[in-house]
N, C-alpha and C positions, 0 to 999 in steps of 0.2 A: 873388299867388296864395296862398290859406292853404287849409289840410286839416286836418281834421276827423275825428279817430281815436273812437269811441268803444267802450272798452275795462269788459267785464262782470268783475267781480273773480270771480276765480274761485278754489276753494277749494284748498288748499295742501294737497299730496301727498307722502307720502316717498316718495322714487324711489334708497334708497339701500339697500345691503345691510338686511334685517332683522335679523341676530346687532348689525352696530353702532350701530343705534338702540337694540336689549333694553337689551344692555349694554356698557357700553365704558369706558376711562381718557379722561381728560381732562387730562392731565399727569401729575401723583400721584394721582388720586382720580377716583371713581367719576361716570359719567355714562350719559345715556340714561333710559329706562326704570325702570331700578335705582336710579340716581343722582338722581335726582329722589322716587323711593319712596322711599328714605330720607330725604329732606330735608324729605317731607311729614310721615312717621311721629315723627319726630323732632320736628318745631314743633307734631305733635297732643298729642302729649306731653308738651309744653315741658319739654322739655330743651333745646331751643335756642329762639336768638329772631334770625330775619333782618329787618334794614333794607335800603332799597338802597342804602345808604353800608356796611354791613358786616353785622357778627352777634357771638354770644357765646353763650355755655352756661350754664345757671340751674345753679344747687345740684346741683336734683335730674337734669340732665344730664351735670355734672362724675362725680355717683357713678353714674351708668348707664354711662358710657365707662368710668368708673376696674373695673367690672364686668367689661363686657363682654372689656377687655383692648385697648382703641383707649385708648392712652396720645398723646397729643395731645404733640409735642416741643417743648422748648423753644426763644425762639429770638425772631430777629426780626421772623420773618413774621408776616404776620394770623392769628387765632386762626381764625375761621370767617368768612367771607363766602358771599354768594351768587355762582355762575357761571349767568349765561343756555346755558339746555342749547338749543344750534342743532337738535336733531331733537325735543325736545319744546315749546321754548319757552316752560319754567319753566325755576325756577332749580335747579341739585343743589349741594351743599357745598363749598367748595375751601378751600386754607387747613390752618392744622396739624391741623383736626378731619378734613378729607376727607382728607387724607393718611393719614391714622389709621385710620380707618375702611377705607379701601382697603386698609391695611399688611393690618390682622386680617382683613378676609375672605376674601383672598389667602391668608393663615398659616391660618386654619381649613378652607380648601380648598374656602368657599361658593362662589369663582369662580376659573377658571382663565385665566391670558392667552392668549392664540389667535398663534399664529406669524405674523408680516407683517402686522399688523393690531394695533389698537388695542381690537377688540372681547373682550370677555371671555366664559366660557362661565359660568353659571350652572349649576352642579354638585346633583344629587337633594341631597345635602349641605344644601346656600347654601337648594334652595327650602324644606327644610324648619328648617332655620335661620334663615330671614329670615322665616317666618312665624310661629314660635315666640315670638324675640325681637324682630323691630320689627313683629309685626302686616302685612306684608305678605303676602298670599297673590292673587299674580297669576297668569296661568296661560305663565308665562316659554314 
């Protein structure tokens, strides 16, 4: 006997909180939404440059970080790679750069961590800071 399933691909839905799609952590560093708005604003820039073996920071993204106050530590880890973001399915930053990145916008109070959750809040702060400084103006 054989059977014969035919299955119409059908279009892929987030069916998970919306705060932790916006925005959220991803271990140290920023994901979602945000985290990926940053990783675009950033390569439009070129201030950085990602492969899918890894990444690194040009010149003129060492002294935008060294700027902004996202001091990238030193150490053994990877400088910057890409992370596959599971709710957007690009990539956002990980690495001493997203760690970095997260430290400071956490320290300037653009996002706040949300209790029992991973999701982060996007503070009047962060939106008019992240649009000022990385060109981001979404409607969080």
């Amino acid at each position: 006997m054989a059977l014969a399933v035919s299955v119409s691909p059908a279009p892929r839905t987030w069916r998970g909180p919306e705060g932790l799609r916006t925005a959220r952590t991803c271990y140290d560093h920023l994901a979602g939404r945000l985290g990926v708005a940053l990783a675009d604003s950033l390569i439009e820039a070129g201030h950085i440059t990602l492969s899918p073996d890894g990444g690194e920071t040009t010149a003129s993204g060492d002294a935008f970080l060294a700027e902004f106050g996202a001091h990238p530590t030193e150490g053994r880890r990877i400088l910057c790679r890409p992370c596959l973001d599971w709710s957007e399915r690009r990539p956002h930053l990980a690495g001493r750069v997203g760690a970095a990145l997260c430290a400071r916008c956490l320290e300037l109070g653009w996002v706040q961590r949300q209790r029992d959750t991973r999701a982060v809040l996007i503070t009047a702060a962060g939106r008019r800071g992240l649009a000022d400084v990385f060109g981001i103006a979404a409607a969080w």
